[in-house]
Chimera marker file (.cmm) of the C-alpha trace (Angstrom):
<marker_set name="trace">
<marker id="1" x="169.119" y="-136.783" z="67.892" r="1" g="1" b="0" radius="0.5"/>
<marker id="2" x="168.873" y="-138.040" z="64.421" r="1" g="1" b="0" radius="0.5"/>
<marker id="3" x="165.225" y="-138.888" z="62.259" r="1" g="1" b="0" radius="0.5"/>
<marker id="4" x="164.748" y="-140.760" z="59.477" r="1" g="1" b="0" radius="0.5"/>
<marker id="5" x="162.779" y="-138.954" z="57.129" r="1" g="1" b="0" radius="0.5"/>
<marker id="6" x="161.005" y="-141.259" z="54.292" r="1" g="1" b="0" radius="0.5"/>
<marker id="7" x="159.527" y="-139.336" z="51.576" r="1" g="1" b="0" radius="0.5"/>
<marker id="8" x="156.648" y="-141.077" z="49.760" r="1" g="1" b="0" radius="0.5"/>
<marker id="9" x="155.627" y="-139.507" z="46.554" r="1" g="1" b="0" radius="0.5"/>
<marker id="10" x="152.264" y="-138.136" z="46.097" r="1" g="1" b="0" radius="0.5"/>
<marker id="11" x="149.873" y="-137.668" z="42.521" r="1" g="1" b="0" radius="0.5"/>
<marker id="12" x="151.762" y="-134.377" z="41.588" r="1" g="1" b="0" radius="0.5"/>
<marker id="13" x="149.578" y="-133.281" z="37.780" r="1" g="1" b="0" radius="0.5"/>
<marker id="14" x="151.512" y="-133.481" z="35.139" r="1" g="1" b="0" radius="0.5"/>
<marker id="15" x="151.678" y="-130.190" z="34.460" r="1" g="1" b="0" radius="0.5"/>
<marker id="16" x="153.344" y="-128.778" z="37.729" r="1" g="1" b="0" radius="0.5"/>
<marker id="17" x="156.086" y="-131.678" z="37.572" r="1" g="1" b="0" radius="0.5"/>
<marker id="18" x="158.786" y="-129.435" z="36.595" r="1" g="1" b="0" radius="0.5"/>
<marker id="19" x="158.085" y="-126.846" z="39.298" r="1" g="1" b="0" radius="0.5"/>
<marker id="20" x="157.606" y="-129.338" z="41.799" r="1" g="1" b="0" radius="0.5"/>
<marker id="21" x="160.944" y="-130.864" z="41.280" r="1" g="1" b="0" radius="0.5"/>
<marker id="22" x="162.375" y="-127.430" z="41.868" r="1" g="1" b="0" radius="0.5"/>
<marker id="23" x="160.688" y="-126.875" z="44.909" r="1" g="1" b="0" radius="0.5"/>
<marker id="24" x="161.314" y="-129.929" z="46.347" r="1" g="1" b="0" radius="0.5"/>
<marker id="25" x="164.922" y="-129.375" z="45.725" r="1" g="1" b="0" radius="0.5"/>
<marker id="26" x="165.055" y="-126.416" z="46.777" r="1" g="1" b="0" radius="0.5"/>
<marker id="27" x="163.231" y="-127.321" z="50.692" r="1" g="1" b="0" radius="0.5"/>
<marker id="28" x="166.011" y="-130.327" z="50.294" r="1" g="1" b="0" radius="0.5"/>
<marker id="29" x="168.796" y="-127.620" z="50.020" r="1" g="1" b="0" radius="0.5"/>
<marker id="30" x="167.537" y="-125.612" z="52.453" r="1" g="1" b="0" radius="0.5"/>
<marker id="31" x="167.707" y="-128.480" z="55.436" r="1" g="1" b="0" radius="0.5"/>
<marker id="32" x="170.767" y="-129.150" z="54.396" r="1" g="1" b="0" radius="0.5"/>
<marker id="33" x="171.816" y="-125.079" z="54.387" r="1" g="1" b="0" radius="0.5"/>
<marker id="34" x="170.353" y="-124.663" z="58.131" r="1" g="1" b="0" radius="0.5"/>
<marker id="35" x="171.858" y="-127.583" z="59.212" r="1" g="1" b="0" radius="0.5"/>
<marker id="36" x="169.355" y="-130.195" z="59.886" r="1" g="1" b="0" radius="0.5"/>
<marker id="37" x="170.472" y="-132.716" z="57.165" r="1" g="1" b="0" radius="0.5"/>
<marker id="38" x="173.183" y="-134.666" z="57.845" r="1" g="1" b="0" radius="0.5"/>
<marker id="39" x="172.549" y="-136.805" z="54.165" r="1" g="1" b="0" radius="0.5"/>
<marker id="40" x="169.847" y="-137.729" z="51.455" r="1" g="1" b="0" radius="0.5"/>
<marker id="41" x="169.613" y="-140.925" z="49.041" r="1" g="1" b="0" radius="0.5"/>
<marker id="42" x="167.600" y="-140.597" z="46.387" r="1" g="1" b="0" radius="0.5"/>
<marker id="43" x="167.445" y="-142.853" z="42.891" r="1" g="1" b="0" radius="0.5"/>
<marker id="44" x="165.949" y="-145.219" z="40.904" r="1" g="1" b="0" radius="0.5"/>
<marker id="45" x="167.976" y="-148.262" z="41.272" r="1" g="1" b="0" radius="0.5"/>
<marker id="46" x="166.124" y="-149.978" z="43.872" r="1" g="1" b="0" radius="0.5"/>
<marker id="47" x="165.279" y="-153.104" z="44.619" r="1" g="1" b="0" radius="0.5"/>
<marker id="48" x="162.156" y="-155.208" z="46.754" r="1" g="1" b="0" radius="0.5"/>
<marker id="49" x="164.178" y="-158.325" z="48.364" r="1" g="1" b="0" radius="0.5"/>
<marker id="50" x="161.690" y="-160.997" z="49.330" r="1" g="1" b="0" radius="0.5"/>
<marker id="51" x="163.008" y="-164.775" z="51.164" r="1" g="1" b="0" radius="0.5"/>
<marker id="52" x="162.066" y="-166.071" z="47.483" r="1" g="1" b="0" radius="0.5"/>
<marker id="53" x="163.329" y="-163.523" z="44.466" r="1" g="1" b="0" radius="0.5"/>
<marker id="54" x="164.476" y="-160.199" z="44.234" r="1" g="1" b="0" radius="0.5"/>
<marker id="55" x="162.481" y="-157.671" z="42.128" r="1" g="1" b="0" radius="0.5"/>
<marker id="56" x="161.896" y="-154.109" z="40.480" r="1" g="1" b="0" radius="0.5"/>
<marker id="57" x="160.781" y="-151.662" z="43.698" r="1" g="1" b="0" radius="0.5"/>
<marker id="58" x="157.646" y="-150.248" z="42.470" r="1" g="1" b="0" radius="0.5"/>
<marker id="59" x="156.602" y="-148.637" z="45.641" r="1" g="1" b="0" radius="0.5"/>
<marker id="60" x="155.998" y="-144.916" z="46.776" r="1" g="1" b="0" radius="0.5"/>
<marker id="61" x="159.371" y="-144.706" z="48.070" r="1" g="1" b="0" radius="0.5"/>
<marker id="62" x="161.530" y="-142.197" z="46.527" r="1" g="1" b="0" radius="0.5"/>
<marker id="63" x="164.618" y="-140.844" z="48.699" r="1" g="1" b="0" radius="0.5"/>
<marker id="64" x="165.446" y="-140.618" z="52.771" r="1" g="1" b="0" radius="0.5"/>
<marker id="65" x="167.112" y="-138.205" z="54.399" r="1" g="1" b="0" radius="0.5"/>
<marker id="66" x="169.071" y="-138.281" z="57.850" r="1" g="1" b="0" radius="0.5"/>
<marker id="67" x="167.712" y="-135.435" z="59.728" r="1" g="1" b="0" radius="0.5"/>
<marker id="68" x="169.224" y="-133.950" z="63.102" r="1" g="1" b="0" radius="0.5"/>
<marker id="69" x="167.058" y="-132.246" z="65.288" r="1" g="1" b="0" radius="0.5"/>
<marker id="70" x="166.823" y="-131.679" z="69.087" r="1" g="1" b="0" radius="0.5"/>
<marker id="71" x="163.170" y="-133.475" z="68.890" r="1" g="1" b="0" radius="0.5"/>
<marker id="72" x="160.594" y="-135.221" z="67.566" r="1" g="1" b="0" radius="0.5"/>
<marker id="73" x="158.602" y="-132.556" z="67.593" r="1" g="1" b="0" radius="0.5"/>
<marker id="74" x="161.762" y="-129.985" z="65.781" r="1" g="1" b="0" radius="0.5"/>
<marker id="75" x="162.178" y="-132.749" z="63.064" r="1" g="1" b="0" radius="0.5"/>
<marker id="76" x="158.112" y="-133.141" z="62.463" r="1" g="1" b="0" radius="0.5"/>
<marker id="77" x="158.138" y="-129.247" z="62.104" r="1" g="1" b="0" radius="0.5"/>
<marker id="78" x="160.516" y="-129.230" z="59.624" r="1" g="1" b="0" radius="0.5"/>
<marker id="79" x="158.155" y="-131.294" z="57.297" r="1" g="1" b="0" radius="0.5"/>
<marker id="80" x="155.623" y="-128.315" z="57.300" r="1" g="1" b="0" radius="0.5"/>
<marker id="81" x="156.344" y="-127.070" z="53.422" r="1" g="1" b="0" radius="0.5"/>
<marker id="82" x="157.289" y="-129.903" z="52.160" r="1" g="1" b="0" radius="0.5"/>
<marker id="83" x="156.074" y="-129.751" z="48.260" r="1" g="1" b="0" radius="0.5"/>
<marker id="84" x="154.919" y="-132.788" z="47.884" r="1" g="1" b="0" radius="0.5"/>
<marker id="85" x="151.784" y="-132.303" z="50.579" r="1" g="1" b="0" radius="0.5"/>
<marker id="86" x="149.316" y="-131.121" z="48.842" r="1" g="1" b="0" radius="0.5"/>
<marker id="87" x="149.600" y="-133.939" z="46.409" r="1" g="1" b="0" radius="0.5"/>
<marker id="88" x="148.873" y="-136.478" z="48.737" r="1" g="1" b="0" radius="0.5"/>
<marker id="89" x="152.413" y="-137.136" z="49.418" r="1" g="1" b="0" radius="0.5"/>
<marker id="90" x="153.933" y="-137.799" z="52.679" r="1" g="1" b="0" radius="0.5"/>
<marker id="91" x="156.977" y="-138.299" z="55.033" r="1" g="1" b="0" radius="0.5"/>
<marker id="92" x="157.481" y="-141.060" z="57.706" r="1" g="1" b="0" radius="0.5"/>
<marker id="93" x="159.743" y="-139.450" z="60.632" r="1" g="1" b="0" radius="0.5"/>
<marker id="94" x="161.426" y="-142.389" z="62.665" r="1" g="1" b="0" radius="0.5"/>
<marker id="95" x="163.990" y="-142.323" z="65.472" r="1" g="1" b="0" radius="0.5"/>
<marker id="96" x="167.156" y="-143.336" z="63.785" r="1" g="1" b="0" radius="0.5"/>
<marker id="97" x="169.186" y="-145.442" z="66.901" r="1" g="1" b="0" radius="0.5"/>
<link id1="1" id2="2" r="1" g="1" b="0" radius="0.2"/>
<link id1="2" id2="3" r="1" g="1" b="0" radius="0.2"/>
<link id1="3" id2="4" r="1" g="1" b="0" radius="0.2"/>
<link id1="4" id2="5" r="1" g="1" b="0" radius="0.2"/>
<link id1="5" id2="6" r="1" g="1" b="0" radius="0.2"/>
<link id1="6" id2="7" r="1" g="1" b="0" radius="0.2"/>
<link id1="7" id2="8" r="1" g="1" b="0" radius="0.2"/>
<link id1="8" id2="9" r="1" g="1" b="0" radius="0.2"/>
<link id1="9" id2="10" r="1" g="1" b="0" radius="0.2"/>
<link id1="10" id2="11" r="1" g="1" b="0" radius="0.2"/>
<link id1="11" id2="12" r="1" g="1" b="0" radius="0.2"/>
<link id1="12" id2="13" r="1" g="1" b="0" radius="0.2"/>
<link id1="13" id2="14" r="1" g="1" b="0" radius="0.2"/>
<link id1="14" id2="15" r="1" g="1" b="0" radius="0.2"/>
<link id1="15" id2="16" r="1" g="1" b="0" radius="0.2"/>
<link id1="16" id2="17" r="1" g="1" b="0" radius="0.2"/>
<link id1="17" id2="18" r="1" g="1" b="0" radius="0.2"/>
<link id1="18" id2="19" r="1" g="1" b="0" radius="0.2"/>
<link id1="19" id2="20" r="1" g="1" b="0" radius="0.2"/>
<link id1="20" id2="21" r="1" g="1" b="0" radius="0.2"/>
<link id1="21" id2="22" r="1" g="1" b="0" radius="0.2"/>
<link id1="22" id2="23" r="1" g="1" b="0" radius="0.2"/>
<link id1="23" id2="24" r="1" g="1" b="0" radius="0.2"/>
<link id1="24" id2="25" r="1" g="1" b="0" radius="0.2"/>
<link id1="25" id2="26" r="1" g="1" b="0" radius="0.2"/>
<link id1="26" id2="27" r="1" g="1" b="0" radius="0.2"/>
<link id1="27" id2="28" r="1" g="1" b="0" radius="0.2"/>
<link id1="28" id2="29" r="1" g="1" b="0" radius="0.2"/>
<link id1="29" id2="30" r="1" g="1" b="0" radius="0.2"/>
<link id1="30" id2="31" r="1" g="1" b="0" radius="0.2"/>
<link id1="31" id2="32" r="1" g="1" b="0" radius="0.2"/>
<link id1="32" id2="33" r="1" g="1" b="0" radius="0.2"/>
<link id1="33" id2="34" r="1" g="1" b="0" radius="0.2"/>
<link id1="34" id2="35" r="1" g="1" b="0" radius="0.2"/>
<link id1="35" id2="36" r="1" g="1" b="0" radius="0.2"/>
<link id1="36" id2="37" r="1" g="1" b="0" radius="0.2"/>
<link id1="37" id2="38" r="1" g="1" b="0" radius="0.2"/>
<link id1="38" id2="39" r="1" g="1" b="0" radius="0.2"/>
<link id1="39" id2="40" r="1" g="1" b="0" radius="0.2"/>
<link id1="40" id2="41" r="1" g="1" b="0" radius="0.2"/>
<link id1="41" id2="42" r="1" g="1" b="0" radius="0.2"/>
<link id1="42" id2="43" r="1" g="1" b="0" radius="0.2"/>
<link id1="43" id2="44" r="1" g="1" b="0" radius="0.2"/>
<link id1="44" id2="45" r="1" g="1" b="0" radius="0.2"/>
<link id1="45" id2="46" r="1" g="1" b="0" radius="0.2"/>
<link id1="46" id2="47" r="1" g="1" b="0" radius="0.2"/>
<link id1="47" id2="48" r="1" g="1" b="0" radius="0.2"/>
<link id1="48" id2="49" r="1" g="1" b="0" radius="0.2"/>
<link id1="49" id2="50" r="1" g="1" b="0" radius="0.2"/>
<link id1="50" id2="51" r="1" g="1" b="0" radius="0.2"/>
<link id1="51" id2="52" r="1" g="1" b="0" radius="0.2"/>
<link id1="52" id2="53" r="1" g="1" b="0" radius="0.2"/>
<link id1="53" id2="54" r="1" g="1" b="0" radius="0.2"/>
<link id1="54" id2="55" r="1" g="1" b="0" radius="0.2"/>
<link id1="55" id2="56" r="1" g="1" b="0" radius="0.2"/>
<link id1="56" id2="57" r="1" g="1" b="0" radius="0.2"/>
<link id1="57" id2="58" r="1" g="1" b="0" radius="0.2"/>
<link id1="58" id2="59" r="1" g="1" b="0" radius="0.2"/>
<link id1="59" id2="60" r="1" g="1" b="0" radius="0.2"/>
<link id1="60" id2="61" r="1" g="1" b="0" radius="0.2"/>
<link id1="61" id2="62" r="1" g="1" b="0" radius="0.2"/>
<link id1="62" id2="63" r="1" g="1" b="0" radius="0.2"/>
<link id1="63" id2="64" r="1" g="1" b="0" radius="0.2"/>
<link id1="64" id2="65" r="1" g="1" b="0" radius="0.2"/>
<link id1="65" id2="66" r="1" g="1" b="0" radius="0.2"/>
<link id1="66" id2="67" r="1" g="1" b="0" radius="0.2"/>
<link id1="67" id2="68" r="1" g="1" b="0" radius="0.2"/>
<link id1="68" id2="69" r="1" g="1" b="0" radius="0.2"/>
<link id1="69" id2="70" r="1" g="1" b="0" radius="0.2"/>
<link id1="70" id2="71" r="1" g="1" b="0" radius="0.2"/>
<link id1="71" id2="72" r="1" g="1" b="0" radius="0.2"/>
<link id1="72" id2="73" r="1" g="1" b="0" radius="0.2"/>
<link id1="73" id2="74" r="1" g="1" b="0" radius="0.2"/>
<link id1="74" id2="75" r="1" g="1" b="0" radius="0.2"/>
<link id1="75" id2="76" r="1" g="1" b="0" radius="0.2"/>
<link id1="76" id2="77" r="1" g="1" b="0" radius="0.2"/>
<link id1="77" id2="78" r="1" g="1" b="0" radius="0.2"/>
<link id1="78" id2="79" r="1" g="1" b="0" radius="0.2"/>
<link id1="79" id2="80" r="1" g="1" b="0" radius="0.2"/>
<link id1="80" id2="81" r="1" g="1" b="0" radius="0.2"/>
<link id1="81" id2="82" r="1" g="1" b="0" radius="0.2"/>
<link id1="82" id2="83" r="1" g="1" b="0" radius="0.2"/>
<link id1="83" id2="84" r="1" g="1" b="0" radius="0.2"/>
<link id1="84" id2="85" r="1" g="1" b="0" radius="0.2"/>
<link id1="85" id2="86" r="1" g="1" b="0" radius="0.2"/>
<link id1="86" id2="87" r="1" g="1" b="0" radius="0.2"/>
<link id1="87" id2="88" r="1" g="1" b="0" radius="0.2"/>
<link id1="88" id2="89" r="1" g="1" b="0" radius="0.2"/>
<link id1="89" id2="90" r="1" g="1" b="0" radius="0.2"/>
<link id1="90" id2="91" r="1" g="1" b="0" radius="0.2"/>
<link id1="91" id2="92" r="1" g="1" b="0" radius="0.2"/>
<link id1="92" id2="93" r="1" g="1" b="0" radius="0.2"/>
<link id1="93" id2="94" r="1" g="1" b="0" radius="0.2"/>
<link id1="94" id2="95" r="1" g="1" b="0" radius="0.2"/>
<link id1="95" id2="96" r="1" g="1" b="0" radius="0.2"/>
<link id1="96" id2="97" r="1" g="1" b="0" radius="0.2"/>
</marker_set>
């Protein structure tokens, strides 16, 4: 089955940036080495589209991933060291159909 995995950013201090930006490519590379992601967006040209404008996205949303896993529960296990935890961040796991 496939998950959506939506990573929301957490308050990572300013001085552990850099390492967390390794880390979390690095537990990125390694779904992608053992086989669980099938593909990632991430970048900053995003949009909010509302029925009256469209606007700068300045929400917590900063990349997706397409995740296949036998289960819910596989794919939610997978999320265990993701870096961005202990800062508050987090992931939203959804049944893609």
């Amino acid at each position: 089955m496939n998950y959506l995995f939506i990573y929301r950013g957490g308050q990572v201090p300013e001085e552990k940036a850099e390492q967390n930006i390794r880390d979390l490519w690095q537990w990125l590379d390694e779904l992608k080495e053992n086989g669980y992601e099938v593909i990632r967006f991430a970048g900053n040209g995003r949009k909010t589209v509302t029925n009256d404008m469209v606007s700068d996205y300045d929400g917590d949303v900063f990349g997706i991933s397409i995740i296949e896993a036998d289960s819910l529960e596989e794919a939610t296990s997978l999320t265990a060291n993701w870096p961005e935890l202990p800062y508050g961040g987090k992931i939203d796991i959804v049944e893609a159909l």
